[in-house]
Biopython code that builds the backbone (N, CA, C, O; Angstrom):
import numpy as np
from Bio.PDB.StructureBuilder import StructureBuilder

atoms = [
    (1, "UNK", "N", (3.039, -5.413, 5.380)),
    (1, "UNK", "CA", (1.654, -5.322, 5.814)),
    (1, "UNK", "C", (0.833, -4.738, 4.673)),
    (1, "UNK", "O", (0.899, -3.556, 4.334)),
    (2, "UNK", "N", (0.162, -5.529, 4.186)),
    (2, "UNK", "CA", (-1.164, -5.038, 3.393)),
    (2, "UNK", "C", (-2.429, -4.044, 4.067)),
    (2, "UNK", "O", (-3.091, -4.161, 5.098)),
    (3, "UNK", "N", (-2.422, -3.131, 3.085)),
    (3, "UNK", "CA", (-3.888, -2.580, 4.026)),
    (3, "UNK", "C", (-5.527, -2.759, 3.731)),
    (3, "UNK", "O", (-6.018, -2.010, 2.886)),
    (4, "UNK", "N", (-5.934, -3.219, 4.051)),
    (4, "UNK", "CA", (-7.710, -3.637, 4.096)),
    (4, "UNK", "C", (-8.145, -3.959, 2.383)),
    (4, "UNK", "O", (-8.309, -4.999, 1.746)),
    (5, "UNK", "N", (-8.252, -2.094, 1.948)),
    (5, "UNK", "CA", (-8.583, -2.182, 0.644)),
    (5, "UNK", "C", (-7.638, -2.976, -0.167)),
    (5, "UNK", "O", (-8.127, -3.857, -0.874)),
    (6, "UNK", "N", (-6.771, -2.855, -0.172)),
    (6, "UNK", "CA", (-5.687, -3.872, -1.192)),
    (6, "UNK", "C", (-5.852, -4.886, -0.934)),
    (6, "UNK", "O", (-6.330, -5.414, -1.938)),
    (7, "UNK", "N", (-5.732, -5.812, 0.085)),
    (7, "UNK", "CA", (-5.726, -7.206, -0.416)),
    (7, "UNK", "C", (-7.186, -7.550, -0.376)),
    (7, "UNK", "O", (-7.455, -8.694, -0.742)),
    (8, "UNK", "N", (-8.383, -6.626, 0.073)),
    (8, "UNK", "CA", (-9.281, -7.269, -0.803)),
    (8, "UNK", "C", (-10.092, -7.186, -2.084)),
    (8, "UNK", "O", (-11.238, -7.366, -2.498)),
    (9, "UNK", "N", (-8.702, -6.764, -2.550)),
    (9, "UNK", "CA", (-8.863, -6.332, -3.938)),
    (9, "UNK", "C", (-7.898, -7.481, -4.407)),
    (9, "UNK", "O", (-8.075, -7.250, -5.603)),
    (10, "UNK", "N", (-7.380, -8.101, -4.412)),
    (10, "UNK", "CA", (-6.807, -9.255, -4.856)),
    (10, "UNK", "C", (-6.920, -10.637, -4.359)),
    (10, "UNK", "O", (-6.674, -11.014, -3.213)),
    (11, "UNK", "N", (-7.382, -11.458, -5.511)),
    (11, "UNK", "CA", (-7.835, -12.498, -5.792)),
    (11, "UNK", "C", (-7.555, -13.664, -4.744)),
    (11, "UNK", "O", (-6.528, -13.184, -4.265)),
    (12, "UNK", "N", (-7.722, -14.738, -4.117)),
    (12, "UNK", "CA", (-6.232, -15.646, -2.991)),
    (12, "UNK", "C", (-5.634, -16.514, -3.925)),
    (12, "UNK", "O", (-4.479, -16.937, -3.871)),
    (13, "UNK", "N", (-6.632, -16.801, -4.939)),
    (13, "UNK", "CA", (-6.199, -17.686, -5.780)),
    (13, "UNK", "C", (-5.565, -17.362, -7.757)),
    (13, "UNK", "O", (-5.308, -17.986, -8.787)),
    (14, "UNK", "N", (-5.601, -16.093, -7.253)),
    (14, "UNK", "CA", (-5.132, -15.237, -8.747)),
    (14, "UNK", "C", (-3.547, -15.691, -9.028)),
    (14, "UNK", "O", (-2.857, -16.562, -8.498)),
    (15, "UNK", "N", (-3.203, -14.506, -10.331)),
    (15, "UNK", "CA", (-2.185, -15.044, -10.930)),
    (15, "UNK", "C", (-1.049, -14.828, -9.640)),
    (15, "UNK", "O", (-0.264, -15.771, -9.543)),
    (16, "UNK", "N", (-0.948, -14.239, -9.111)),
    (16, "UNK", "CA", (0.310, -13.304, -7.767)),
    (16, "UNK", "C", (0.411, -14.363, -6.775)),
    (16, "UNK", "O", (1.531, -14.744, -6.434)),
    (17, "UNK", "N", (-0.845, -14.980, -6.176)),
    (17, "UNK", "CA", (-0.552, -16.178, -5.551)),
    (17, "UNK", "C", (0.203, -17.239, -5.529)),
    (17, "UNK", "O", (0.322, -18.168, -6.328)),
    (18, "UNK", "N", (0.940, -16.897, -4.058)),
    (18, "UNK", "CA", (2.275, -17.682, -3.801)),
    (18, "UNK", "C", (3.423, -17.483, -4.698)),
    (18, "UNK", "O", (4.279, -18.313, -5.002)),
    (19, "UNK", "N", (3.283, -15.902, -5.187)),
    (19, "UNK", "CA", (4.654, -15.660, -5.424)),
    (19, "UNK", "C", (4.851, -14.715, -5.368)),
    (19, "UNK", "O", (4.950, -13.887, -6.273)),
    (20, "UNK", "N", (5.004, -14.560, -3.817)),
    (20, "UNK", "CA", (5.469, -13.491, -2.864)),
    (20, "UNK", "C", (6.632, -13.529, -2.757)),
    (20, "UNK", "O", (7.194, -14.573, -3.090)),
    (21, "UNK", "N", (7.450, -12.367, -2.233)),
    (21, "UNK", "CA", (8.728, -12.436, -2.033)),
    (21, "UNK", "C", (9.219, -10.924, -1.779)),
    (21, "UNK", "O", (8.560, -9.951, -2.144)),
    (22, "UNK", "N", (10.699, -10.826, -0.977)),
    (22, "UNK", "CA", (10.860, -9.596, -0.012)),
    (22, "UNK", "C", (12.242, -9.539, -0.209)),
    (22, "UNK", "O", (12.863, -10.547, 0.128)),
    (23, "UNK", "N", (12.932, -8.513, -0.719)),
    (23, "UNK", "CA", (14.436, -8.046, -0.620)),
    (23, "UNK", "C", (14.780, -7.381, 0.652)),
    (23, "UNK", "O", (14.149, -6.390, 1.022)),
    (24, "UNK", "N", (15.739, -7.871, 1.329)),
    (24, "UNK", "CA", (15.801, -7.545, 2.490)),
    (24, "UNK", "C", (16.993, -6.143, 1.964)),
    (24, "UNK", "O", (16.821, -4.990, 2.360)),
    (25, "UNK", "N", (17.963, -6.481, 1.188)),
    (25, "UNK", "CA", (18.543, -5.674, 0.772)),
    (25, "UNK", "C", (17.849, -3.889, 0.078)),
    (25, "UNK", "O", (18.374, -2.778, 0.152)),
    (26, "UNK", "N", (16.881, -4.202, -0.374)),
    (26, "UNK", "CA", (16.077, -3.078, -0.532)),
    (26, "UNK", "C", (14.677, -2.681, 0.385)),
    (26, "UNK", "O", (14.125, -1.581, 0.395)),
    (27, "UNK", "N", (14.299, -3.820, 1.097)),
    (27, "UNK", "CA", (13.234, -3.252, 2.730)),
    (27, "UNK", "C", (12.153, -3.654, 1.294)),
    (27, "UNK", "O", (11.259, -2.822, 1.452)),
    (28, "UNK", "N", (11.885, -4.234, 0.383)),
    (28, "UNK", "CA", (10.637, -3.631, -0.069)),
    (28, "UNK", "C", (10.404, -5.511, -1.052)),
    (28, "UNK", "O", (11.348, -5.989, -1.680)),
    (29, "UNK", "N", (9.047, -6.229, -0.949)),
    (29, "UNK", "CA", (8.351, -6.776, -1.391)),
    (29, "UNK", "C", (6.968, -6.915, -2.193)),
    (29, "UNK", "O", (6.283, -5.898, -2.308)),
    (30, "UNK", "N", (6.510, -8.155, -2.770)),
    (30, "UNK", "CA", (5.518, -7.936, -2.783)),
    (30, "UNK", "C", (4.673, -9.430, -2.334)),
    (30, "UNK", "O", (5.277, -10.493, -2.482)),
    (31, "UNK", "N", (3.351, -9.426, -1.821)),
    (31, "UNK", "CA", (2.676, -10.261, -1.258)),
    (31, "UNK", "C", (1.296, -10.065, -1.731)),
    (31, "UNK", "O", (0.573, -9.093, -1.516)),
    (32, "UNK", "N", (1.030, -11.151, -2.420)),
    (32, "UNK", "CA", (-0.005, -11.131, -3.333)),
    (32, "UNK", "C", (-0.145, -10.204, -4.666)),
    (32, "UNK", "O", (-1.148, -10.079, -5.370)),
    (33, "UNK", "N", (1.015, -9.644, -4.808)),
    (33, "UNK", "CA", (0.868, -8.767, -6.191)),
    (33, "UNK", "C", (0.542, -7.320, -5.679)),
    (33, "UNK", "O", (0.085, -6.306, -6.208)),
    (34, "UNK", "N", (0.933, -7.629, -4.536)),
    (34, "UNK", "CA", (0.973, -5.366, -3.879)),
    (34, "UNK", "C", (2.012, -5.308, -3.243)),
    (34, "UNK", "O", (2.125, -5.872, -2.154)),
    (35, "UNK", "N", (3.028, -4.572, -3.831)),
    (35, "UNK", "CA", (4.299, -4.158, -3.109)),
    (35, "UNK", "C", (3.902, -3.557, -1.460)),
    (35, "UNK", "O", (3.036, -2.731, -1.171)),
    (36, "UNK", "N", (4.946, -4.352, -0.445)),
    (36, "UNK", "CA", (5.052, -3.980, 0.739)),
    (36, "UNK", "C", (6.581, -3.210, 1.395)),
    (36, "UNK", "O", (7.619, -2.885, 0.818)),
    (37, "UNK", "N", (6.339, -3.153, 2.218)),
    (37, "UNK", "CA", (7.954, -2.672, 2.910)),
    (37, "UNK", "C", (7.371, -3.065, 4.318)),
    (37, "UNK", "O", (6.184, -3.316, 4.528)),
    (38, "UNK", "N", (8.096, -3.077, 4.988)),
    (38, "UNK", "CA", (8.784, -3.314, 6.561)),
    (38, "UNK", "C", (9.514, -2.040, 7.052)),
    (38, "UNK", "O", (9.426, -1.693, 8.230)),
    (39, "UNK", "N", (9.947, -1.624, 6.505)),
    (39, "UNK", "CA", (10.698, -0.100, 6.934)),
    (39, "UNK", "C", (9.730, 0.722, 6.624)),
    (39, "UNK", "O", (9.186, 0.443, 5.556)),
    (40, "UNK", "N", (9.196, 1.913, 7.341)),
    (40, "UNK", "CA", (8.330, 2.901, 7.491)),
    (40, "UNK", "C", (8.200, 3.766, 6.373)),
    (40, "UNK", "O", (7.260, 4.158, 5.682)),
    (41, "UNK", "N", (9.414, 3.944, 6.404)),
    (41, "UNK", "CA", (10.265, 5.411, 4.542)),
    (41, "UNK", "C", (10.195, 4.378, 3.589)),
    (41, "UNK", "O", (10.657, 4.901, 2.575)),
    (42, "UNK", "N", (9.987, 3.590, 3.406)),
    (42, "UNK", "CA", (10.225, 2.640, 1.970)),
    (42, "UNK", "C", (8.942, 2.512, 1.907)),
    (42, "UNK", "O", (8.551, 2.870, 0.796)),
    (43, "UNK", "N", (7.920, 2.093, 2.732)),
    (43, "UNK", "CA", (6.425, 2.117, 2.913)),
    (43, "UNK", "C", (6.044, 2.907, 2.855)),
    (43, "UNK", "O", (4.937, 2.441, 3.124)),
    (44, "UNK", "N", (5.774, 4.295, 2.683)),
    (44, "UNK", "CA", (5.394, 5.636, 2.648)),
    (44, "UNK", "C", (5.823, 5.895, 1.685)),
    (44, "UNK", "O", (5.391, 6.986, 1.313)),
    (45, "UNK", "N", (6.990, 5.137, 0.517)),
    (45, "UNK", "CA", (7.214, 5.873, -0.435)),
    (45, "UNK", "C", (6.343, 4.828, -1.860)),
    (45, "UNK", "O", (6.180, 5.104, -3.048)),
    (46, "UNK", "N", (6.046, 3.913, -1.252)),
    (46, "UNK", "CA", (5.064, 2.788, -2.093)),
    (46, "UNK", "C", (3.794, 3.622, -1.936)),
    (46, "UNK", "O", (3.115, 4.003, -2.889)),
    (47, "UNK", "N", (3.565, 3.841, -0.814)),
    (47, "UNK", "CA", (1.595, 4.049, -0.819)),
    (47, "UNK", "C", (1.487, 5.339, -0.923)),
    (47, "UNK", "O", (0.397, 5.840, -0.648)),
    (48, "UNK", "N", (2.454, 6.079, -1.292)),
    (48, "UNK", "CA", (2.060, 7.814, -1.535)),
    (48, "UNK", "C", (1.305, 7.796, -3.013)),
    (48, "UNK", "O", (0.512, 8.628, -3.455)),
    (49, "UNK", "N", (1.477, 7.376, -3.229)),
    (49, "UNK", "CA", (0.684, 7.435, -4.768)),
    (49, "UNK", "C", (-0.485, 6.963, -4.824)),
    (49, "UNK", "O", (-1.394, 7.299, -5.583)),
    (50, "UNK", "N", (-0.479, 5.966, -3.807)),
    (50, "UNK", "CA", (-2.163, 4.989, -3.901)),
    (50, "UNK", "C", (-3.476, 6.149, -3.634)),
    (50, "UNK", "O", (-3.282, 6.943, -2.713)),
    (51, "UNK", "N", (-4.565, 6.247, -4.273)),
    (51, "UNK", "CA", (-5.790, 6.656, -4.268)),
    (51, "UNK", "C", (-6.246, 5.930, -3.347)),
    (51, "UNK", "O", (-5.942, 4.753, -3.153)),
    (52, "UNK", "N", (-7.311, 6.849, -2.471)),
    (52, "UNK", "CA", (-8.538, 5.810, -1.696)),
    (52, "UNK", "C", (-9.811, 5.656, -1.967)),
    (52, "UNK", "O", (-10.532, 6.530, -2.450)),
    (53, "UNK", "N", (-10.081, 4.749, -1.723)),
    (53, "UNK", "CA", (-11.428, 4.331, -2.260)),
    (53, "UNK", "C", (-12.493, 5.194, -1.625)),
    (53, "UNK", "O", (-12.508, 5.197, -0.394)),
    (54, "UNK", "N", (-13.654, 6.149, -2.455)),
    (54, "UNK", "CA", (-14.716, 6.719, -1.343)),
    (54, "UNK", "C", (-14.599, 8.608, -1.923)),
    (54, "UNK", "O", (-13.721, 9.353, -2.358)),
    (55, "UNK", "N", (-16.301, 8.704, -1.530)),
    (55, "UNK", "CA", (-16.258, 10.353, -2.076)),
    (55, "UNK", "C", (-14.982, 10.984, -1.345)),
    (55, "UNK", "O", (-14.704, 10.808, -0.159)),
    (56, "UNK", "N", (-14.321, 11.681, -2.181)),
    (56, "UNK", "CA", (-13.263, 12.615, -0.982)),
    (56, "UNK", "C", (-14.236, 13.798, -0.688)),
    (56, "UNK", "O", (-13.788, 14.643, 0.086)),
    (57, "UNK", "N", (-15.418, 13.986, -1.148)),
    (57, "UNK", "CA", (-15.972, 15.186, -0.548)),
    (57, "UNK", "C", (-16.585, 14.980, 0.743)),
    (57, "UNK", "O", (-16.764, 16.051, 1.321)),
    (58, "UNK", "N", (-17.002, 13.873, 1.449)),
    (58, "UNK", "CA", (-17.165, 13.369, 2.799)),
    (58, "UNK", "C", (-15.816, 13.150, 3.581)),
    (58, "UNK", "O", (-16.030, 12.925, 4.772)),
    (59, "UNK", "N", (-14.976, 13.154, 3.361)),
    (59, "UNK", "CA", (-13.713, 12.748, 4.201)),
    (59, "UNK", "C", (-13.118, 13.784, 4.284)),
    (59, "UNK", "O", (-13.238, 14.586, 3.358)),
    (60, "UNK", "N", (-12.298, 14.097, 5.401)),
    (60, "UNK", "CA", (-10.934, 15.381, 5.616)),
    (60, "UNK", "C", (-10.153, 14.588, 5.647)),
    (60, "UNK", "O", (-9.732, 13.938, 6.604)),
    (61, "UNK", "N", (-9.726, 14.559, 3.953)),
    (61, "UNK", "CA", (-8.764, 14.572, 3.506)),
    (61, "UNK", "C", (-7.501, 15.537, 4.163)),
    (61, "UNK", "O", (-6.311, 15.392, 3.884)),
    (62, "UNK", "N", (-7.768, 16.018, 4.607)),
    (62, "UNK", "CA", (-6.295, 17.164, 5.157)),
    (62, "UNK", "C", (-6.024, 16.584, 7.012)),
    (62, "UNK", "O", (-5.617, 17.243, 7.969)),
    (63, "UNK", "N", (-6.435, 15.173, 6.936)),
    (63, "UNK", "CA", (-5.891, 14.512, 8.403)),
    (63, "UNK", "C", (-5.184, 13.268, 7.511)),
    (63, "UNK", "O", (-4.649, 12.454, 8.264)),
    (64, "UNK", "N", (-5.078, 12.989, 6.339)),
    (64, "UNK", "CA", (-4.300, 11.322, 5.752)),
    (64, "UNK", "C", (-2.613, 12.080, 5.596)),
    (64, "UNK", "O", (-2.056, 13.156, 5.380)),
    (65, "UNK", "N", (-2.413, 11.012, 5.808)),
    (65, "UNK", "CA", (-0.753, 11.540, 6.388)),
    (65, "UNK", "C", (0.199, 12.061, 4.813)),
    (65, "UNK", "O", (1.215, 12.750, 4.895)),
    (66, "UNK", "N", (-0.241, 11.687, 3.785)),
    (66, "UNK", "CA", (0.300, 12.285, 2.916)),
    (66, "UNK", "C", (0.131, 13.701, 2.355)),
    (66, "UNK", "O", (0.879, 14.341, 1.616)),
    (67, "UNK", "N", (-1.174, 14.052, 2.956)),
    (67, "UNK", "CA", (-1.675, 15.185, 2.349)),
    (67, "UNK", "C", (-0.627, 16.260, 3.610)),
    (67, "UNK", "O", (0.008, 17.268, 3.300)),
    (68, "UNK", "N", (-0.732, 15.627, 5.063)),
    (68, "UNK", "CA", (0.157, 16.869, 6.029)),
    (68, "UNK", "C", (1.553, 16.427, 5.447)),
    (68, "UNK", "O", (2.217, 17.448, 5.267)),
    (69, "UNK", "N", (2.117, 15.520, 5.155)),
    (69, "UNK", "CA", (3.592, 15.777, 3.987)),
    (69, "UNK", "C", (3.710, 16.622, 3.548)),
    (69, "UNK", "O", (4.530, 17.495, 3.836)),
    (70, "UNK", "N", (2.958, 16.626, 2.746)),
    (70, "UNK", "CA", (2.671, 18.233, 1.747)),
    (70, "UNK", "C", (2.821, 19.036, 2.195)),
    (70, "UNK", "O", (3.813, 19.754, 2.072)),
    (71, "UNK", "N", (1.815, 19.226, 2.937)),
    (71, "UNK", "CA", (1.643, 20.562, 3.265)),
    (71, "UNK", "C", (2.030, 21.150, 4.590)),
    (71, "UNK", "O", (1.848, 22.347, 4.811)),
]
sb = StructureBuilder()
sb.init_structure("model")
sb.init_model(0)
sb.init_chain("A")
sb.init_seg("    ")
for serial, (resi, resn, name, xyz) in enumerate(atoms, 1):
    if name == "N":
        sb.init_residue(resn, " ", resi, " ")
    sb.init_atom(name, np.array(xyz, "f"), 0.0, 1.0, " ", f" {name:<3s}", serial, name[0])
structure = sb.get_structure()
């Protein structure tokens, strides 16, 4: 599953198009040129790093699920 900002941040017809593909042996793909997972822990360990788009000084940040990881 892609989320909102990512795939519309990539092209339909760019270079990644239609060459998608998913290791079942490792839970983890990519579809359109953004790595996905299907398993929850393999997915959480792709998008912990991703930035979000938007002032973080308007948002509580301390409700996005990586930040209560942390902390």
């Amino acid at each position: 599953m892609l989320s909102n900002w990512a795939s519309a941040a990539i092209a339909t017809d760019g270079l990644w198009t239609g060459q998608d593909w998913y290791d079942n042996d490792k839970n983890m793909g990519a579809q359109n040129g953004v790595m996905f997972s299907n398993d929850n822990t393999v997915a959480r360990r792709i998008t912990s790093p991703i930035t979000k788009d938007g002032d973080i000084n308007t948002q509580d940040y301390t409700t996005f699920d990586n930040v209560e990881l942390v902390m």
